[in-house]
Backbone as XML, in Angstrom:
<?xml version="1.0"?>
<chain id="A" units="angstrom">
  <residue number="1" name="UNK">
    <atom name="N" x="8.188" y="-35.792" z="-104.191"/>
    <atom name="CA" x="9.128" y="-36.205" z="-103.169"/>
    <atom name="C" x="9.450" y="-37.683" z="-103.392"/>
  </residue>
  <residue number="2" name="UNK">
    <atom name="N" x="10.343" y="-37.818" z="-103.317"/>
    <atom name="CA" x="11.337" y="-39.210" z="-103.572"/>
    <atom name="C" x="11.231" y="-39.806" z="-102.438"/>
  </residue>
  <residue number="3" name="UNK">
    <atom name="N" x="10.503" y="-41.086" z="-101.886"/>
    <atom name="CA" x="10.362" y="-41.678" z="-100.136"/>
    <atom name="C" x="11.458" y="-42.904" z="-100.602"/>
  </residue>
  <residue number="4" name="UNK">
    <atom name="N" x="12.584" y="-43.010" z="-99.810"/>
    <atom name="CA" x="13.317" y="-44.616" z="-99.665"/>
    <atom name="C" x="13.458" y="-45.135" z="-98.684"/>
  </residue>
  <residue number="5" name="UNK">
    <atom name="N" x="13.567" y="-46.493" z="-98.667"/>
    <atom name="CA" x="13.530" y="-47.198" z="-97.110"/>
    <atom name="C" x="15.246" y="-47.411" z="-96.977"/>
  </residue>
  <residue number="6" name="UNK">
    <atom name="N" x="16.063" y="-47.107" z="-96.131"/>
    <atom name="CA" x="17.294" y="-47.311" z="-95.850"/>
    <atom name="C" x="17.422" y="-48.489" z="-94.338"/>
  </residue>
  <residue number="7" name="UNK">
    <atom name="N" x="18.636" y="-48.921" z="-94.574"/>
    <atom name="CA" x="18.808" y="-49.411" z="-93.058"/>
    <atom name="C" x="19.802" y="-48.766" z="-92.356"/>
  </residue>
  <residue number="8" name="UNK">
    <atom name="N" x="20.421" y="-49.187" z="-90.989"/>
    <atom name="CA" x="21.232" y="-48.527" z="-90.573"/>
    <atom name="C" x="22.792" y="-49.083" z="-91.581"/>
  </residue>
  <residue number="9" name="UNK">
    <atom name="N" x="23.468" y="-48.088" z="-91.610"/>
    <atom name="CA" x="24.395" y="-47.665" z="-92.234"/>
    <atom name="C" x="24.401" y="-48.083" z="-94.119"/>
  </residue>
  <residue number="10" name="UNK">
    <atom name="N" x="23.224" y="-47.976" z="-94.629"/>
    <atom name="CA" x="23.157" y="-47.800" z="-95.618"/>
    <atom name="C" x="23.357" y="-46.708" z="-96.175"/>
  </residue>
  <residue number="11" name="UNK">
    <atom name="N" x="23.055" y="-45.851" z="-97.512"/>
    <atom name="CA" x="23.662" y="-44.073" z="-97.542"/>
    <atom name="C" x="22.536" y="-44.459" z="-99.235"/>
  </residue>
  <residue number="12" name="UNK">
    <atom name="N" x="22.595" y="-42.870" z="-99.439"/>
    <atom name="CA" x="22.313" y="-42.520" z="-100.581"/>
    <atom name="C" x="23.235" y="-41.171" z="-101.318"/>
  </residue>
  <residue number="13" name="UNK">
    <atom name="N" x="23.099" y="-41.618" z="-102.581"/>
    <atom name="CA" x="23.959" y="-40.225" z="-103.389"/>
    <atom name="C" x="23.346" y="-39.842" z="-103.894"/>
  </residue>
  <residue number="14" name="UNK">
    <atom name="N" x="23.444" y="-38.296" z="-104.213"/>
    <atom name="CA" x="22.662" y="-37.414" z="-104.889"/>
    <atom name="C" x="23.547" y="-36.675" z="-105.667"/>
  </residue>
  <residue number="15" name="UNK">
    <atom name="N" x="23.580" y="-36.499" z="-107.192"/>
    <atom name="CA" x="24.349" y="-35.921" z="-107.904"/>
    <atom name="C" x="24.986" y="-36.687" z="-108.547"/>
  </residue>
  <residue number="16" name="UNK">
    <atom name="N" x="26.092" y="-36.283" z="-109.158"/>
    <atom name="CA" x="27.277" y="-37.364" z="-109.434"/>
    <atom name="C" x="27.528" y="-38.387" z="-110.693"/>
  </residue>
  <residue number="17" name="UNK">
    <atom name="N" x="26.314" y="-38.181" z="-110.817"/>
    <atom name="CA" x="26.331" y="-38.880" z="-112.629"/>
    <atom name="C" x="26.382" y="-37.699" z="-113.785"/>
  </residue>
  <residue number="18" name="UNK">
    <atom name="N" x="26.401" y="-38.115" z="-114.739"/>
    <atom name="CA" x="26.512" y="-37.207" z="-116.310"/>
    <atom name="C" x="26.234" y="-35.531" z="-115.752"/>
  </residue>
  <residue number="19" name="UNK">
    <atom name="N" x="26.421" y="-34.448" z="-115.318"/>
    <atom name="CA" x="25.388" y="-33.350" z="-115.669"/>
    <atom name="C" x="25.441" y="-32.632" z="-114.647"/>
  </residue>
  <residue number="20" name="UNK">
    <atom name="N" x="26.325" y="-33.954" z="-113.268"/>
    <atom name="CA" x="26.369" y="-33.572" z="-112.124"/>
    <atom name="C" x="27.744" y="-33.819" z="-111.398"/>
  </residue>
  <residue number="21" name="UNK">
    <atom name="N" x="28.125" y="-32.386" z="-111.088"/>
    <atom name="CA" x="30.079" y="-32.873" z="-110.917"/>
    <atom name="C" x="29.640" y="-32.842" z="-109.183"/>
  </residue>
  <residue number="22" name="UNK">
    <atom name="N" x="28.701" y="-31.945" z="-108.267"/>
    <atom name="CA" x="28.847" y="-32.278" z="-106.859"/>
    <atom name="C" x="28.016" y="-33.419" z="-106.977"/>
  </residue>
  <residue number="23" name="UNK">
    <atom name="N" x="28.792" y="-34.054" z="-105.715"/>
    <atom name="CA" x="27.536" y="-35.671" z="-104.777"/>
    <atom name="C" x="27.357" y="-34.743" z="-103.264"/>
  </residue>
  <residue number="24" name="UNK">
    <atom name="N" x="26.330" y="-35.287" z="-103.030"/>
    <atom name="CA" x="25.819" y="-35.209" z="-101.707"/>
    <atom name="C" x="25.587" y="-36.518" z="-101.120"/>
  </residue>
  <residue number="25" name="UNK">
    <atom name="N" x="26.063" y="-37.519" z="-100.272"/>
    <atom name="CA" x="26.060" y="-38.702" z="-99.606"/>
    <atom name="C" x="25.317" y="-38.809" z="-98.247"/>
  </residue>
  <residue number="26" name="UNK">
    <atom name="N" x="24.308" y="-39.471" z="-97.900"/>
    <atom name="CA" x="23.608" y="-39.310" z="-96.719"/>
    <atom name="C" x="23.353" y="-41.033" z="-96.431"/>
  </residue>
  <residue number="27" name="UNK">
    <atom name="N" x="24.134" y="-41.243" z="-94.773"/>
    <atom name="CA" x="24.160" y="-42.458" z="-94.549"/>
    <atom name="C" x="23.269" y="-42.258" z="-93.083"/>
  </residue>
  <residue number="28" name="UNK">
    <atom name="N" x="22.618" y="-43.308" z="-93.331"/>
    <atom name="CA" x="22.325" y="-43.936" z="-91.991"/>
    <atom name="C" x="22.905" y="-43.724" z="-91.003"/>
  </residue>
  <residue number="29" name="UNK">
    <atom name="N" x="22.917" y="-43.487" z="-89.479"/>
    <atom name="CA" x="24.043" y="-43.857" z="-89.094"/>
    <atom name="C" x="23.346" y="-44.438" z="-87.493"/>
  </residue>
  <residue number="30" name="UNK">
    <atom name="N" x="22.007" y="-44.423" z="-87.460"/>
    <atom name="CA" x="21.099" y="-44.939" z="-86.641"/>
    <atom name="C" x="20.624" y="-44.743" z="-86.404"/>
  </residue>
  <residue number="31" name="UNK">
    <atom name="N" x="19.304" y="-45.634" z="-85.554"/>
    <atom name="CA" x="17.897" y="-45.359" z="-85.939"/>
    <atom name="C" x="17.611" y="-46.041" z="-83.809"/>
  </residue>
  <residue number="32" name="UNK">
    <atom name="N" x="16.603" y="-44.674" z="-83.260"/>
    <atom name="CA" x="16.094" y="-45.200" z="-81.347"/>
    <atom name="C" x="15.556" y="-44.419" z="-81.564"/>
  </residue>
  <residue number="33" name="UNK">
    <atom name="N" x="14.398" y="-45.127" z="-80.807"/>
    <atom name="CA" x="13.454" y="-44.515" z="-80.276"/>
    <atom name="C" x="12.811" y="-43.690" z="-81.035"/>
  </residue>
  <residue number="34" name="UNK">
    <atom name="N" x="12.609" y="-43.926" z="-82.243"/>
    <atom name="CA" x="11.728" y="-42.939" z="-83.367"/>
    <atom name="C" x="12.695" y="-42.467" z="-84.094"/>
  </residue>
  <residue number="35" name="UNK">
    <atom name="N" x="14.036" y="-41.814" z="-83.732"/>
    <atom name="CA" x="15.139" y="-40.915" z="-84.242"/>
    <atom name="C" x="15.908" y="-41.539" z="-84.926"/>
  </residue>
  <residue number="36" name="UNK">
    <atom name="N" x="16.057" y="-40.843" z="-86.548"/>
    <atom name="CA" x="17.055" y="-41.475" z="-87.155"/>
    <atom name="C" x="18.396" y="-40.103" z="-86.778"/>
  </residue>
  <residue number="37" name="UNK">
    <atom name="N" x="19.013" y="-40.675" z="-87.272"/>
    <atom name="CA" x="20.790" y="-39.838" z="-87.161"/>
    <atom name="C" x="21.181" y="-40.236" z="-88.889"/>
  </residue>
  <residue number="38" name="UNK">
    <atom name="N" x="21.506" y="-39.405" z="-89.071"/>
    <atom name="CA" x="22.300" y="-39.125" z="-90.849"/>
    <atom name="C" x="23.289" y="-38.615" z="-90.621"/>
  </residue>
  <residue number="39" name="UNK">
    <atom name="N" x="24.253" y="-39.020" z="-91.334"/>
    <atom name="CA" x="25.608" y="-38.511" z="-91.895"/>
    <atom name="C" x="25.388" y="-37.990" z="-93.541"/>
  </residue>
  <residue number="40" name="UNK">
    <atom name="N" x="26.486" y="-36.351" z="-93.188"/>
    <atom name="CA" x="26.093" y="-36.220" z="-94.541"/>
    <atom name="C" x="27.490" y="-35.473" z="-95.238"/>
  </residue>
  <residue number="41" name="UNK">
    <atom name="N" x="27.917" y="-36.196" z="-96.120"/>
    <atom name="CA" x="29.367" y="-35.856" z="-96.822"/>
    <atom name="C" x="28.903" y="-35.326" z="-97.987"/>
  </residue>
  <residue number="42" name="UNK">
    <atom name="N" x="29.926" y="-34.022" z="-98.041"/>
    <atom name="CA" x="29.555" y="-33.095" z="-99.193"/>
    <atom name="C" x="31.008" y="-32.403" z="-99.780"/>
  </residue>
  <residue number="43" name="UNK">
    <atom name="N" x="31.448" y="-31.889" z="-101.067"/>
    <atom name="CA" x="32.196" y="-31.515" z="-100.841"/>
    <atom name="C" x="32.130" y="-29.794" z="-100.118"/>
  </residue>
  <residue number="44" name="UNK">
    <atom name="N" x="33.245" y="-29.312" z="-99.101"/>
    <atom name="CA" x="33.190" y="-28.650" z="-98.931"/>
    <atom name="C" x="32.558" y="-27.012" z="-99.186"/>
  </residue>
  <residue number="45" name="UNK">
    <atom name="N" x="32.522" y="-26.824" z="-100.552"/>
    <atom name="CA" x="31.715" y="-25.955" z="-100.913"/>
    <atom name="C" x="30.317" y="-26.154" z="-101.030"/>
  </residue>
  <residue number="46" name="UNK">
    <atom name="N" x="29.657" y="-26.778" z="-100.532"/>
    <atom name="CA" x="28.473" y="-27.349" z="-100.485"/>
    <atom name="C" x="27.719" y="-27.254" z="-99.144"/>
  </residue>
  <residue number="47" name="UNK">
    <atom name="N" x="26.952" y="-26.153" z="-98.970"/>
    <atom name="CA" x="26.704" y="-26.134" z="-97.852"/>
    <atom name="C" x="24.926" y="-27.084" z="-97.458"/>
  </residue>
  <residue number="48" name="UNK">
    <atom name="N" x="25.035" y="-27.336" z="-96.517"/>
    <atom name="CA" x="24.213" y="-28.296" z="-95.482"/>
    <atom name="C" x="23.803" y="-27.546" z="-93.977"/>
  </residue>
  <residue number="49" name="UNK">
    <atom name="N" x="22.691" y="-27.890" z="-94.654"/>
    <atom name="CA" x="22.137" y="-26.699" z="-93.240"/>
    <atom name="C" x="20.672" y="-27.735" z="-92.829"/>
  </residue>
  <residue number="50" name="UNK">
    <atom name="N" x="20.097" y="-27.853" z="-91.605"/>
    <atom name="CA" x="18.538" y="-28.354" z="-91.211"/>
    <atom name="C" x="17.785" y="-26.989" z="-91.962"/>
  </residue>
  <residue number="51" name="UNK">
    <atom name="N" x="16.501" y="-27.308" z="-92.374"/>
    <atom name="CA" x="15.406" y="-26.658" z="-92.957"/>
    <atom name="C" x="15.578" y="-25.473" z="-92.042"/>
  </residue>
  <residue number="52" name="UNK">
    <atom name="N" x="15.138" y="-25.271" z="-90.956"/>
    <atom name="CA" x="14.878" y="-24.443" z="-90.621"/>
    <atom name="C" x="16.333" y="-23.374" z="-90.419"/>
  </residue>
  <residue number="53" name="UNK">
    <atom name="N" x="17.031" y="-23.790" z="-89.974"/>
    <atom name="CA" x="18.533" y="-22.548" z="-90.605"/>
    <atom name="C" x="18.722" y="-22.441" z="-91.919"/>
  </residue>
  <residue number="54" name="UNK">
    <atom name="N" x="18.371" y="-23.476" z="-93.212"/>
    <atom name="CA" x="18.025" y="-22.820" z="-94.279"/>
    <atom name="C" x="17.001" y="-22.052" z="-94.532"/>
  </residue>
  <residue number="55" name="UNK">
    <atom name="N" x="16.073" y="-21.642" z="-93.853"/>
    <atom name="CA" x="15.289" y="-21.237" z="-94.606"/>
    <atom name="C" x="14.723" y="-19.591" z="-94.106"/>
  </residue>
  <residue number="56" name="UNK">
    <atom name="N" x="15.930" y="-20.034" z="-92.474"/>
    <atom name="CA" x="16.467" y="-18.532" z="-91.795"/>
    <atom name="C" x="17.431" y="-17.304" z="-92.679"/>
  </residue>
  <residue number="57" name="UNK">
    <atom name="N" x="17.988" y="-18.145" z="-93.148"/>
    <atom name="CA" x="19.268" y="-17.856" z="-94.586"/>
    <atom name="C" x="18.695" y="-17.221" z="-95.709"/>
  </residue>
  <residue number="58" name="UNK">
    <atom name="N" x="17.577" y="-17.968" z="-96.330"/>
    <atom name="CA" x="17.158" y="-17.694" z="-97.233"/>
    <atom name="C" x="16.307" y="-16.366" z="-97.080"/>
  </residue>
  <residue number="59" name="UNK">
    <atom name="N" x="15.687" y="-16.113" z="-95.954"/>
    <atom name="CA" x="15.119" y="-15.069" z="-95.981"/>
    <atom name="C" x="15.361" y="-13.473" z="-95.381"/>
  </residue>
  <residue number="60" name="UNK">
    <atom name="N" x="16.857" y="-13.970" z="-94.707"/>
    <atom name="CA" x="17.621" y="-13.335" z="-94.330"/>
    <atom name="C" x="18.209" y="-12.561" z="-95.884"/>
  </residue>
  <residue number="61" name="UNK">
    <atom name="N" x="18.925" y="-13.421" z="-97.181"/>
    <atom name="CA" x="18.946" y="-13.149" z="-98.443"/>
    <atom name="C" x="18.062" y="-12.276" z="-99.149"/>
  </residue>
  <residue number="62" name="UNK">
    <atom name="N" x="16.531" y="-12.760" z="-98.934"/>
    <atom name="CA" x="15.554" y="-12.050" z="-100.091"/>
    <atom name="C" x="15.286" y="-10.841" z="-99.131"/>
  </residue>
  <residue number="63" name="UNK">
    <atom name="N" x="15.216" y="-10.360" z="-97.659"/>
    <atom name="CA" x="15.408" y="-9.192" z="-97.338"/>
    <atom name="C" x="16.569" y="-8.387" z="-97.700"/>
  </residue>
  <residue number="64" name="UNK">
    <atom name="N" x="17.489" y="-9.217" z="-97.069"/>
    <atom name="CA" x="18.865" y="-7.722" z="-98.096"/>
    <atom name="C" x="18.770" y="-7.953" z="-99.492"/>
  </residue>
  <residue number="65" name="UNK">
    <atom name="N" x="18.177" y="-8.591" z="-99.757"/>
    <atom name="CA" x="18.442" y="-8.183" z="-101.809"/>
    <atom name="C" x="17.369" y="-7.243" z="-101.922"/>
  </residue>
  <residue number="66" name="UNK">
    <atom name="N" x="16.055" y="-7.468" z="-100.932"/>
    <atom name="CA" x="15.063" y="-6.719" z="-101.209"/>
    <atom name="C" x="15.350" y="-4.828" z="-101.282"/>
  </residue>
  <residue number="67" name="UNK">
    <atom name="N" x="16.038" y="-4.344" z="-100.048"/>
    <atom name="CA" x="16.356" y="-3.298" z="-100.153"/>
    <atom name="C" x="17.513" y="-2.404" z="-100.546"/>
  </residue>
  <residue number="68" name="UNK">
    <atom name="N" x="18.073" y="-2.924" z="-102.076"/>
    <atom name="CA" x="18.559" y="-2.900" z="-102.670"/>
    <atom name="C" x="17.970" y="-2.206" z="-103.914"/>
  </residue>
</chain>
């Protein structure tokens, strides 16, 4: 796991160099009371989901592929 320290409205990219035609962009967008807030620009075909609705998805997937 990759840990970085950001501030508010700083961002990071993911992708986007040599090898990699999508970016994924995740900014700051503020930080109370313990809670950060992210912004996250993607291109459209790129879906973005919290862990836990991904991972509702995903297993929602390996059951219907399963009974197949």
């Amino acid at each position: 796991m990759l840990v970085l320290s950001r501030k508010n409205d700083e961002a990071v990219v993911i992708g986007g160099s040599v090898g990699f035609d999508r970016t994924i962009k995740v900014t700051v967008l503020g930080i109370k009371n313990g809670h950060v807030r992210l912004g996250f620009e993607a291109d459209v075909d790129v879906p973005v989901h919290r862990l836990e609705v991904w991972e509702r998805i995903r297993d929602e997937t390996r059951l219907a592929d399963s009974q197949y």
